[in-house]
Z-matrix of the N, CA and C atoms (Angstrom, degrees):
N
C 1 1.432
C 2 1.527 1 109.52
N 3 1.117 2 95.74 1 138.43
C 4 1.832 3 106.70 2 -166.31
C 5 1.943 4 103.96 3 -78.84
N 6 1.077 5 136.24 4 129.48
C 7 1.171 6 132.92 5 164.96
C 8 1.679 7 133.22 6 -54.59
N 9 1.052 8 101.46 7 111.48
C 10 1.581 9 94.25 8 176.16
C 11 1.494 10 142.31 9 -36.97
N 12 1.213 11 142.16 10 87.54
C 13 1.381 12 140.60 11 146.59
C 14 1.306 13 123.80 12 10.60
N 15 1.459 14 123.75 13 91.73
C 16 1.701 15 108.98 14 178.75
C 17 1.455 16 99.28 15 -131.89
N 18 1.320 17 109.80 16 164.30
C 19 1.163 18 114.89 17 173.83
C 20 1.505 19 111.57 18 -78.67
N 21 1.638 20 132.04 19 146.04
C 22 1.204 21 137.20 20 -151.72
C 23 1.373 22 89.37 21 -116.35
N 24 1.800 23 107.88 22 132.37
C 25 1.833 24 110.04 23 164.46
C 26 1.380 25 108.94 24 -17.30
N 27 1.368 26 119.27 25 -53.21
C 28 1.982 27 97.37 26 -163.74
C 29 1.240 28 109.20 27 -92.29
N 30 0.987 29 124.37 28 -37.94
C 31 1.785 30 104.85 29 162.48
C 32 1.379 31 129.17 30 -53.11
N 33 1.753 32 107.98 31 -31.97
C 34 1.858 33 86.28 32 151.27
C 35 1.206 34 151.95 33 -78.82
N 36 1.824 35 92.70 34 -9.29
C 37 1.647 36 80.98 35 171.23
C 38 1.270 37 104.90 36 -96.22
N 39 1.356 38 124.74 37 0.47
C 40 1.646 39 109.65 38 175.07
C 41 1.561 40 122.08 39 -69.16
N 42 1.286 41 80.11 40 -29.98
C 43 1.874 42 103.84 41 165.90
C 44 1.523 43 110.18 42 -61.62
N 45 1.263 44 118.04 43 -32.52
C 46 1.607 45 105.73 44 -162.29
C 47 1.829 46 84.01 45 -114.91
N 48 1.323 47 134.64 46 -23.10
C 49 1.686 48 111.85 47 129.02
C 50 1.013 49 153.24 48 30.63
N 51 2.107 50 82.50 49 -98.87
C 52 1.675 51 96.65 50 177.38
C 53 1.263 52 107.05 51 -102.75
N 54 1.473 53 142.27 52 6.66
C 55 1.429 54 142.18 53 153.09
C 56 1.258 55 120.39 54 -75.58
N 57 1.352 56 113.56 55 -17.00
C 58 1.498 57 117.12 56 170.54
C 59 1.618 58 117.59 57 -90.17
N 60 1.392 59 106.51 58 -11.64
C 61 1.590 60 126.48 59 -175.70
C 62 1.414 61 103.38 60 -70.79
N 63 1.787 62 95.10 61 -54.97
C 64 1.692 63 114.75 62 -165.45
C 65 1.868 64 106.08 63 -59.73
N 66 1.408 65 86.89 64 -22.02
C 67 2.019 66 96.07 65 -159.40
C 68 1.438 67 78.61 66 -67.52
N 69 1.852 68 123.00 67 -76.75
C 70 1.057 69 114.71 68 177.31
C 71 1.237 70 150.40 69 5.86
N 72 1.619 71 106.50 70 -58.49
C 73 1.538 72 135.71 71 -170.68
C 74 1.427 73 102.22 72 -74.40
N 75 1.675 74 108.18 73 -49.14
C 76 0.962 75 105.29 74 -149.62
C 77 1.596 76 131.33 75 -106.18
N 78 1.753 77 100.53 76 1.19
C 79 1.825 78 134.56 77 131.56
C 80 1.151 79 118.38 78 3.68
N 81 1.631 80 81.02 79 -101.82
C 82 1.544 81 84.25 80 -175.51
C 83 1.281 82 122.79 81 -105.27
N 84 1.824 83 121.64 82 53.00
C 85 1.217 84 139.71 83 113.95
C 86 0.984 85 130.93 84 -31.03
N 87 1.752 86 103.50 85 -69.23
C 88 1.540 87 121.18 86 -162.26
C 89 1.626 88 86.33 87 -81.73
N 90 1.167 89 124.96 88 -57.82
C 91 1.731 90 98.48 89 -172.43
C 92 1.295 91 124.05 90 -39.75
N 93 1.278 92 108.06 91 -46.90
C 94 2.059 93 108.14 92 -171.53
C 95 1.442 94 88.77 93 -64.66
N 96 1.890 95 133.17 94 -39.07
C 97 1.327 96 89.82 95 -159.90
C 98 1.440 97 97.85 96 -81.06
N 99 1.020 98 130.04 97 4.73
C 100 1.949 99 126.09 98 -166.85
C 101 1.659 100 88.67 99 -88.15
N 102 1.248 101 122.60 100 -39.50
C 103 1.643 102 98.04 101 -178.94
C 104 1.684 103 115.89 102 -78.61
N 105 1.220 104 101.38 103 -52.11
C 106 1.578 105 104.82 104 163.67
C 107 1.911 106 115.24 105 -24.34
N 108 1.342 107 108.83 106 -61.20
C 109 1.327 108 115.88 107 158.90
C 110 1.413 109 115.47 108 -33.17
N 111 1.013 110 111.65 109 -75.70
C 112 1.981 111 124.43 110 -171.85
C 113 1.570 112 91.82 111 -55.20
N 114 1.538 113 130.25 112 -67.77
C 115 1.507 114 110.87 113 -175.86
C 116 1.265 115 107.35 114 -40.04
N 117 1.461 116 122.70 115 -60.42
C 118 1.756 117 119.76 116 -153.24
C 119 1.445 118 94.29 117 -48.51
N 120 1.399 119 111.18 118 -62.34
C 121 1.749 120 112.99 119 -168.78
C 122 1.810 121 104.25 120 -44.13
N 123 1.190 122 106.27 121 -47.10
C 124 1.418 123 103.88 122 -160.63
C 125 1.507 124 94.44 123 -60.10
N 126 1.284 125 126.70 124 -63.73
C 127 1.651 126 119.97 125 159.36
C 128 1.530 127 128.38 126 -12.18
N 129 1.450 128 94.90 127 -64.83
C 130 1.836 129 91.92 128 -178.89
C 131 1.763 130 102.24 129 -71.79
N 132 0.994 131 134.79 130 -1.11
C 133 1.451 132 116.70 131 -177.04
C 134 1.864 133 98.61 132 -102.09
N 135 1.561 134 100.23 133 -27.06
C 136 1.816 135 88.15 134 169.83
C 137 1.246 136 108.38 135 -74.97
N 138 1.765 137 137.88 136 -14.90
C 139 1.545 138 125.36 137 160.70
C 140 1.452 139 119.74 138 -67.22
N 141 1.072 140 112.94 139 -37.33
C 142 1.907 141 132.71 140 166.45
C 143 1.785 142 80.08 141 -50.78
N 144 1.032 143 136.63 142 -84.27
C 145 1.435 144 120.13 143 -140.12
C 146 1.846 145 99.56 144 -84.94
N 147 0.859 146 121.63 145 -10.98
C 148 1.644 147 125.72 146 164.80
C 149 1.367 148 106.53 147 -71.23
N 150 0.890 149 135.16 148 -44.33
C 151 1.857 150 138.41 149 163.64
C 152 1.564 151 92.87 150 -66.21
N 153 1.103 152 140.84 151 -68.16
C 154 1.524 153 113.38 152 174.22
C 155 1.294 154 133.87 153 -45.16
N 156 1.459 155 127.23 154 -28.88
C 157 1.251 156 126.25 155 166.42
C 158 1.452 157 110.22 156 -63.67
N 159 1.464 158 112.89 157 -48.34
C 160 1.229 159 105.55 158 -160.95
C 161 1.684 160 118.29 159 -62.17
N 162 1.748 161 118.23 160 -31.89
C 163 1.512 162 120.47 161 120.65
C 164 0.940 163 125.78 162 19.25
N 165 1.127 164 111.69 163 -98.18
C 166 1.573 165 136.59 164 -155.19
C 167 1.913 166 111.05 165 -71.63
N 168 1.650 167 100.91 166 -42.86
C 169 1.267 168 120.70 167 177.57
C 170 1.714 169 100.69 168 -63.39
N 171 1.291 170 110.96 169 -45.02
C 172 2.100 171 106.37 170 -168.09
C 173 1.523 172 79.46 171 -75.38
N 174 1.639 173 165.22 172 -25.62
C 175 1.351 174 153.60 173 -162.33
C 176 1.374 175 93.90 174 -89.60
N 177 1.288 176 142.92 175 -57.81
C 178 1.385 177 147.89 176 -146.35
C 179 1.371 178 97.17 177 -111.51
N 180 1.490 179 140.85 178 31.10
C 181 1.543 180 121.56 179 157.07
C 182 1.524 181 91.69 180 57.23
N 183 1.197 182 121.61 181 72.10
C 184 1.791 183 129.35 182 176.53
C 185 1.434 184 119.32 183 1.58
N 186 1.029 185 97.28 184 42.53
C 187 2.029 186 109.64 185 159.68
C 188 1.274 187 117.76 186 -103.04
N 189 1.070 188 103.02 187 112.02
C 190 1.528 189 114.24 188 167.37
C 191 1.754 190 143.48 189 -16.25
N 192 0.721 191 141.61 190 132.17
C 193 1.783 192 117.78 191 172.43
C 194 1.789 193 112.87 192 -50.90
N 195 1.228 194 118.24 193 143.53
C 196 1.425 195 99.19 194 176.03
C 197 1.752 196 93.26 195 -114.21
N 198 1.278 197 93.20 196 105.34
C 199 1.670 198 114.12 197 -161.71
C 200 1.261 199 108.16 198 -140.31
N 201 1.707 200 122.57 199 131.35
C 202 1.528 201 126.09 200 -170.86
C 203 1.875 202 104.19 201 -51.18
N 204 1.320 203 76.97 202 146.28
C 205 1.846 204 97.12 203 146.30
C 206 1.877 205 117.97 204 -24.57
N 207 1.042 206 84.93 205 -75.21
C 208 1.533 207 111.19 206 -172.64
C 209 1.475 208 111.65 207 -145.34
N 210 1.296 209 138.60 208 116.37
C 211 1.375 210 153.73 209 178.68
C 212 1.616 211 99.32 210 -13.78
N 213 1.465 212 97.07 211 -48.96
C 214 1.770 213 103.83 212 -152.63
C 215 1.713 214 100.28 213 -71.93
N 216 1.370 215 106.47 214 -27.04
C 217 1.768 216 126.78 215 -155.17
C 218 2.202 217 87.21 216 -90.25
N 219 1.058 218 130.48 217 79.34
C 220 1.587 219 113.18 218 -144.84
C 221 1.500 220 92.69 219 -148.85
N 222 0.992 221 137.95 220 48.84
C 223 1.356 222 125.07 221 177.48
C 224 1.330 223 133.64 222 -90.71
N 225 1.168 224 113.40 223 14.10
C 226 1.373 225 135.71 224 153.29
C 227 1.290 226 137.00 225 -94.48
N 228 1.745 227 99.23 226 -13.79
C 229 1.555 228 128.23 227 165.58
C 230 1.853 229 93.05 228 75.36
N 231 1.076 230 127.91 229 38.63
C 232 1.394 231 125.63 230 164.65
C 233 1.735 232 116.31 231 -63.52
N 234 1.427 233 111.76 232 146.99
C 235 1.252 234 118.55 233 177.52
C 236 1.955 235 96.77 234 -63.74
N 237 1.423 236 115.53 235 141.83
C 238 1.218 237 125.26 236 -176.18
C 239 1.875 238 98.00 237 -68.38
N 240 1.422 239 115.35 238 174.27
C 241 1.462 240 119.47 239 177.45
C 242 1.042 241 119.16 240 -72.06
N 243 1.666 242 115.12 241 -29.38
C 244 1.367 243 117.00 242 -166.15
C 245 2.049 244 113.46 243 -62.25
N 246 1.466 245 88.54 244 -27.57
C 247 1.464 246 121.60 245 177.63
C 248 1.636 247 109.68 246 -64.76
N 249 1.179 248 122.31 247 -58.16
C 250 1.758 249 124.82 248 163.28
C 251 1.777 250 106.64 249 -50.50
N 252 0.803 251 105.01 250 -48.81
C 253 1.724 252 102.99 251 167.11
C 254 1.294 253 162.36 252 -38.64
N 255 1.519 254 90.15 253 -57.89
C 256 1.096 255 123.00 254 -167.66
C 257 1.743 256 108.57 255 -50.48
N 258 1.374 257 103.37 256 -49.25
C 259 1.551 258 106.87 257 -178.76
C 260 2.043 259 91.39 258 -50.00
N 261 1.029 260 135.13 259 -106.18
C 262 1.072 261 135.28 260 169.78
C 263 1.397 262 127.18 261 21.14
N 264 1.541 263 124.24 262 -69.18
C 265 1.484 264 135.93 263 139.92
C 266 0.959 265 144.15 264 -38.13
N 267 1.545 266 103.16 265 -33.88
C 268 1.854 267 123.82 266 161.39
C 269 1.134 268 86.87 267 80.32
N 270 1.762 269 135.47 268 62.51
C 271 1.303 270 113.56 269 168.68
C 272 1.950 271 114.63 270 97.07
N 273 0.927 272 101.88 271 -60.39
C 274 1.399 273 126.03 272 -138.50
C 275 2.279 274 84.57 273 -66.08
N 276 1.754 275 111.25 274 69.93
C 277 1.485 276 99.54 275 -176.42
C 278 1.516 277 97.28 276 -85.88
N 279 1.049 278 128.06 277 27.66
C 280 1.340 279 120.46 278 164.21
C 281 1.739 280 137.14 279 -70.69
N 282 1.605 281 92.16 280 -12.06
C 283 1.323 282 101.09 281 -179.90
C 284 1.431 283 118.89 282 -83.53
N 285 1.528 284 106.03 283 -3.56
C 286 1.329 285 116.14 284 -157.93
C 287 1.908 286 94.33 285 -100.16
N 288 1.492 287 110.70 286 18.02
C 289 1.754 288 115.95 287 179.51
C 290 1.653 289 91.33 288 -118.82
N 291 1.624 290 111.66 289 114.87
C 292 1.333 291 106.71 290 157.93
C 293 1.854 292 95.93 291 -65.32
N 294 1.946 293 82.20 292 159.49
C 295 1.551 294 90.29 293 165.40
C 296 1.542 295 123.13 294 -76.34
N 297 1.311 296 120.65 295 -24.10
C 298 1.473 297 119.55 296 -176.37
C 299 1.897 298 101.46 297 -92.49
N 300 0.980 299 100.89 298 21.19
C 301 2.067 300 103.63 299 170.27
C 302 1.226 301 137.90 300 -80.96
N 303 1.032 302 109.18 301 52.42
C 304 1.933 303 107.51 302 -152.60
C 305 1.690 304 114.72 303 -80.42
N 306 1.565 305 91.91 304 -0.68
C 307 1.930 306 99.01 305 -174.34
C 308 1.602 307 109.77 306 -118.21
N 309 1.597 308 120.78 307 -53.00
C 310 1.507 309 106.21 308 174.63
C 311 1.417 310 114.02 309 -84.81
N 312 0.755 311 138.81 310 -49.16
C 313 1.525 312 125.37 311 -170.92
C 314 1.705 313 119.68 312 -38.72
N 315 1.290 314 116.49 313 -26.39
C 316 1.405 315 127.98 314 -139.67
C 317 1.892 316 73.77 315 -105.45
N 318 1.307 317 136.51 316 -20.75
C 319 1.625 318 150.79 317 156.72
C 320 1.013 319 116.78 318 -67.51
N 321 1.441 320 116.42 319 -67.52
C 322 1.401 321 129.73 320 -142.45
C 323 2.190 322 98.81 321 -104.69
N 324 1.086 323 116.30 322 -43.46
C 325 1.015 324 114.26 323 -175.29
C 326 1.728 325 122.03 324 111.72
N 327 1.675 326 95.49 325 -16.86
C 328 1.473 327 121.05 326 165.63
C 329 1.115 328 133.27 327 -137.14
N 330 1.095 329 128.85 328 168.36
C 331 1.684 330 125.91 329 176.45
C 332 1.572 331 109.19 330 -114.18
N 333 1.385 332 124.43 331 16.42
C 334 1.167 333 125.10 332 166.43
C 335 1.176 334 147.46 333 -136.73
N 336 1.445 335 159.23 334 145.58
C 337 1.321 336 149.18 335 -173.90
C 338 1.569 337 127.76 336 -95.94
N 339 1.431 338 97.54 337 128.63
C 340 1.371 339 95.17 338 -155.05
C 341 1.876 340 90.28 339 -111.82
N 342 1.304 341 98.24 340 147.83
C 343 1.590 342 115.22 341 -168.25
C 344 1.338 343 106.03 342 -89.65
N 345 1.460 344 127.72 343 78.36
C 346 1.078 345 130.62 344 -118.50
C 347 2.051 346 80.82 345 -102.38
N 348 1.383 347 114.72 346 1.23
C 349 1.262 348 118.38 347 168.78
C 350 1.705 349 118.95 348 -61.38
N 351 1.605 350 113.36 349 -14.66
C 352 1.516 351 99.25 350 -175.37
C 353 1.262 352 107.66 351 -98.98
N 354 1.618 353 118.54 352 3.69
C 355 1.390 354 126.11 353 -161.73
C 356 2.132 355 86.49 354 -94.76
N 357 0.791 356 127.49 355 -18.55
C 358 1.818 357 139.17 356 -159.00
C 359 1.757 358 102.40 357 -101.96
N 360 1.180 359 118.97 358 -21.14
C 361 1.392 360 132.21 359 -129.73
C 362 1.273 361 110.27 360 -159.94
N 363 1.659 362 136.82 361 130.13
C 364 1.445 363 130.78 362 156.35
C 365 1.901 364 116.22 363 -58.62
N 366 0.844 365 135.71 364 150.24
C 367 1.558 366 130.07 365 166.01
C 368 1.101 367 113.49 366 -14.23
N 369 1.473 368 104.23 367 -105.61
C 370 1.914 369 121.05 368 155.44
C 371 1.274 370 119.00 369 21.92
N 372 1.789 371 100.48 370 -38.78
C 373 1.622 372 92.74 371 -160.13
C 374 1.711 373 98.68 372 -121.18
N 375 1.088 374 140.27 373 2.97
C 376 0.991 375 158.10 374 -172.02
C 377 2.105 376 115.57 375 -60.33
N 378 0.599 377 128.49 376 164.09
C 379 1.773 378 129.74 377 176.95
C 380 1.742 379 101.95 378 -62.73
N 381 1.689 380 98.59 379 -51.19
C 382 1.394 381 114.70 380 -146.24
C 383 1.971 382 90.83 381 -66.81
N 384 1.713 383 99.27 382 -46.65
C 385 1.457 384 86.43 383 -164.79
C 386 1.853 385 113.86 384 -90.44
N 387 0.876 386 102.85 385 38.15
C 388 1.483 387 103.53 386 -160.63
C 389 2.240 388 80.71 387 -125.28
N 390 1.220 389 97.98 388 -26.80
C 391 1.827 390 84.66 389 164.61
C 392 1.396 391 98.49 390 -75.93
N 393 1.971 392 96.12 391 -86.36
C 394 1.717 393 106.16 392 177.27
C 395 1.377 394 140.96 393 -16.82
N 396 1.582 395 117.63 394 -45.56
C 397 1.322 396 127.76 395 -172.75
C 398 1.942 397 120.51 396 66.79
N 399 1.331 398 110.20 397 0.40
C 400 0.965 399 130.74 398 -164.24
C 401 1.176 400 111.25 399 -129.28
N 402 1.493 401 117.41 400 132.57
C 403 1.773 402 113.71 401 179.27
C 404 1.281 403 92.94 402 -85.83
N 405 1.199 404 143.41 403 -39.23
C 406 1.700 405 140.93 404 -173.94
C 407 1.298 406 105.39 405 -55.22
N 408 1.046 407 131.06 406 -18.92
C 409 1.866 408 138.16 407 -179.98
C 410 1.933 409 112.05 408 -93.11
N 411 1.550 410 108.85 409 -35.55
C 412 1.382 411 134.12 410 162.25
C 413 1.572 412 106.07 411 -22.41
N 414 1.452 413 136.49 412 119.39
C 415 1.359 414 111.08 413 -165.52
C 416 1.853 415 83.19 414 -135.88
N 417 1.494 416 102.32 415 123.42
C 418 1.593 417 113.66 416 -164.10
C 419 1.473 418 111.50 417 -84.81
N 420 1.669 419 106.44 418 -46.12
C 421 1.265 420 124.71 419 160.91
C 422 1.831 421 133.23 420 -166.13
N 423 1.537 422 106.23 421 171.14
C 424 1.405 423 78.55 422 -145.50
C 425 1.559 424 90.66 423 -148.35
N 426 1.275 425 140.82 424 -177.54
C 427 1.399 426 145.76 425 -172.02
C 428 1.770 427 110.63 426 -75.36
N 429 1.205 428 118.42 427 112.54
C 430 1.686 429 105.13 428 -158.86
C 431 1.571 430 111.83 429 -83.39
N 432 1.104 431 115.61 430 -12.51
C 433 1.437 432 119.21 431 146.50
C 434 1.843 433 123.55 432 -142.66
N 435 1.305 434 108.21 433 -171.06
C 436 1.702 435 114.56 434 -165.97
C 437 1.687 436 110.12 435 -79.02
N 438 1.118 437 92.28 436 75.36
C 439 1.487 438 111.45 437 -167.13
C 440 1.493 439 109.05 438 -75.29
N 441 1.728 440 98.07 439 -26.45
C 442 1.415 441 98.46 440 177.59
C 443 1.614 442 108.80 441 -123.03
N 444 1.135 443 94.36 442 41.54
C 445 1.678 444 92.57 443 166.05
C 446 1.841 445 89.40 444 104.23
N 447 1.738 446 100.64 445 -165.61
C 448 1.871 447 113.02 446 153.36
C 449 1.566 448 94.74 447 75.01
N 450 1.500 449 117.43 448 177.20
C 451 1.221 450 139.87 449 -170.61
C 452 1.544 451 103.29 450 -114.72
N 453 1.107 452 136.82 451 8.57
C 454 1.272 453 141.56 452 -162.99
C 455 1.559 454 108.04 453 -155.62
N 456 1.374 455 120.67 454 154.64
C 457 1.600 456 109.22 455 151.62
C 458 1.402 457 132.56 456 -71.81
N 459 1.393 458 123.87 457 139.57
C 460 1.328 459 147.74 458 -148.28
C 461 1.859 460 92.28 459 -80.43
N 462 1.641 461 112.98 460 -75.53
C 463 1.475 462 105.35 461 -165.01
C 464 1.268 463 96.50 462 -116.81
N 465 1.583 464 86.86 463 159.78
C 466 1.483 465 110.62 464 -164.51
C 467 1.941 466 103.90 465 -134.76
N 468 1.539 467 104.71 466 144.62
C 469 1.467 468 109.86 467 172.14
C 470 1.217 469 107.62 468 -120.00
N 471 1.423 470 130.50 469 122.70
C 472 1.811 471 143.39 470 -161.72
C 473 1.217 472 84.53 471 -97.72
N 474 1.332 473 92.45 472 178.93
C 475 1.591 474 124.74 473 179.30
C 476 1.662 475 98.07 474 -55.86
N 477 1.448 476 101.23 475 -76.95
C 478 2.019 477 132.82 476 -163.21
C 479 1.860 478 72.84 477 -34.90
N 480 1.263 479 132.57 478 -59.31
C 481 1.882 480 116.82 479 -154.68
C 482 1.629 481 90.50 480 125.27
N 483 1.582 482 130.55 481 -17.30
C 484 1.048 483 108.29 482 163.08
C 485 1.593 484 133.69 483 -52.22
N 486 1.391 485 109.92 484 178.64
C 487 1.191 486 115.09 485 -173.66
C 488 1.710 487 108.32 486 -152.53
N 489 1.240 488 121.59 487 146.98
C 490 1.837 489 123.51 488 -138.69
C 491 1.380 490 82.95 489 -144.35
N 492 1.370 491 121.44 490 158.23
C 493 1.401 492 128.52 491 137.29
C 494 2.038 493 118.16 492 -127.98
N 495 1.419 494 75.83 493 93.59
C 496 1.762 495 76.84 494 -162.52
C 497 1.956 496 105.39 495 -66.68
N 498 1.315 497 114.31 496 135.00
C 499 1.009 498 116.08 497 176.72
C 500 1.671 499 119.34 498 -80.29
N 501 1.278 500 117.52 499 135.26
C 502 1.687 501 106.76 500 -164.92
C 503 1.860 502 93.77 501 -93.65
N 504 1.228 503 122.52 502 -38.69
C 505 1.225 504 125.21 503 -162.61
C 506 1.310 505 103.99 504 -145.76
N 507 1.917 506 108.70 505 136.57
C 508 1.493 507 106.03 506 -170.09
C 509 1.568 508 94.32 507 -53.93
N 510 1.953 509 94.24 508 -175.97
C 511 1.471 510 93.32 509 -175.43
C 512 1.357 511 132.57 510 63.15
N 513 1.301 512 129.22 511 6.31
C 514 0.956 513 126.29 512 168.20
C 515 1.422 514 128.47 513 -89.51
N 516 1.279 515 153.80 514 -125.54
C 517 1.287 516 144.19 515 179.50
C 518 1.831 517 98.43 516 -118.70
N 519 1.472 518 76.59 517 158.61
C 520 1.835 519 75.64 518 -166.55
C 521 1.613 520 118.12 519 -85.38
């Protein structure tokens, strides 16, 4: 009778080794691409709400909402933005949660900051465009903290309805 074939102590752990090597490698892969993911989304939902402004702007003779900063930041007791919107969105205030937000939104009701200067003010006359000179530079709203990593916020919604992902520090996500 022929002897059985087994795997020998060191070939299993060389086996569990190089599967523990691969896990390694392949970590923090999937994380960068899982945040990369959450920015992009968080991006396409500030174009979702840039098509809502633009909405709201052809209803209101292109004036802005004159709507806080941030709900909490409110001392005038203004209805929040999500509220100027909503008709526009049909509801849908979900766009107003980046995906990588797990601390303000679940407070504030959003994950972003709105320059609540164009809602007071035509463009033209604003802080932003009086550096810039440019409404395409005009930045409406933007990630209210480093949701995606960096020293700065990641995406941004301009005047034009574009949408940016300014990088704060090389190396960061693209």
């Amino acid at each position: 009778m022929q002897g059985r074939r087994a795997f020998t102590l060191v070939e299993l752990l060389a086996a569990i080794g190089i599967i523990a090597l691969l896990l390694g490698i392949l970590l923090p892969v999937i994380s960068r691409a899982r945040a990369q993911s959450r920015s992009v989304a968080c991006g396409a939902q500030l174009h979702s709400i840039g098509q809502a402004f633009r909405i709201y702007l052809n209803e209101n003779r292109d004036n802005y909402p004159h709507a806080p900063t941030l709900p909490s930041v409110n001392p005038d007791h203004l209805p929040p933005l999500a509220d100027y919107l909503d008709k526009a969105l049909q509801g849908q205030r979900g766009v107003f949660r980046c995906p990588a937000d797990e601390s303000l939104y679940p407070v504030e009701g959003t994950s972003y900051f709105y320059y609540a200067e164009v809602g007071e003010r035509k463009i033209a006359e604003t802080f932003f465009f009086s550096i810039f000179k440019n409404v395409n530079q005009v930045p409406i709203l933007w990630d209210a903290a480093n949701f995606h990593g960096g020293t700065v916020p990641f995406n941004w919604l301009f005047a034009d309805g574009s949408v940016d992902h300014l990088l704060a520090e090389p190396g960061q996500l693209p």
